[in-house]
C-alpha positions, 0 to 999 in steps of 0.5 A: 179609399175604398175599392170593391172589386165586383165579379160578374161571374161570382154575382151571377152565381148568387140569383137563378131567376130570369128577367130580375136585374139585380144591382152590383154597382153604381156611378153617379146616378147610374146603376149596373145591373146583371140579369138572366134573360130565357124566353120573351119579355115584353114590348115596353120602353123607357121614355126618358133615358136610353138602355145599355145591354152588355152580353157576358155569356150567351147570345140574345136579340133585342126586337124592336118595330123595325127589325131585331138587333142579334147580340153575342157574348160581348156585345154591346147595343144602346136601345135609345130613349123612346124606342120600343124593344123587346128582349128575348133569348132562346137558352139563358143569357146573362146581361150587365144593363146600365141605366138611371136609379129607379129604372123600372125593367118594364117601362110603363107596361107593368105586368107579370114579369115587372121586377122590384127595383134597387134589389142587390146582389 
């Protein structure tokens, strides 16, 4: 049996860019992926499936249209399904996201700041 160990801070040390979640694991049908957060992202949301933010170092906020939720290092908040959000982080944050294969970080809002799937690191 196979067993890899997988070390946040070590991959987190191999991309510097922001807002391009990079996969380090998968179970089932679902994906781990560690990304960098500084600045603004866009409103966008995921019509089918619910979105885990896991903060592992830094602070970050997740606006949504009723209010903003405030994350600190090791906090954890689920964005359900549907619900429009959109992250931010005044100095970079890194963030271990969970969700579905093929989950686009944008949603259906594209744009600029839309990140090509299934890169690993």
């Amino acid at each position: 049996m196979q067993r890899d160990v997988v070390n946040l801070a070590e991959k987190l040390g191999k991309f510097s860019d922001h807002w391009a979640p990079r996969v380090v694991a998968e179970m089932n049908d679902y994906q781990f992926k560690l990304a960098k957060f500084q600045g603004e992202f866009v409103w966008h949301d995921h019509k089918d499936t619910d979105e885990v933010f896991l903060v592992v170092k830094g602070a970050m906020g997740i606006a949504l249209r009723d209010g903003v939720v405030h994350l600190s290092e090791g906090d954890m908040y689920v964005v359900p399904r549907g619900t429009e959000h959109k992250p931010f982080a005044e100095e970079e944050c890194h963030v271990l996201l969970v969700e579905p294969r093929g989950v686009v970080n944008t949603g259906e809002a594209g744009g600029e700041l839309e990140a090509d799937n299934d890169v690993w690191v």
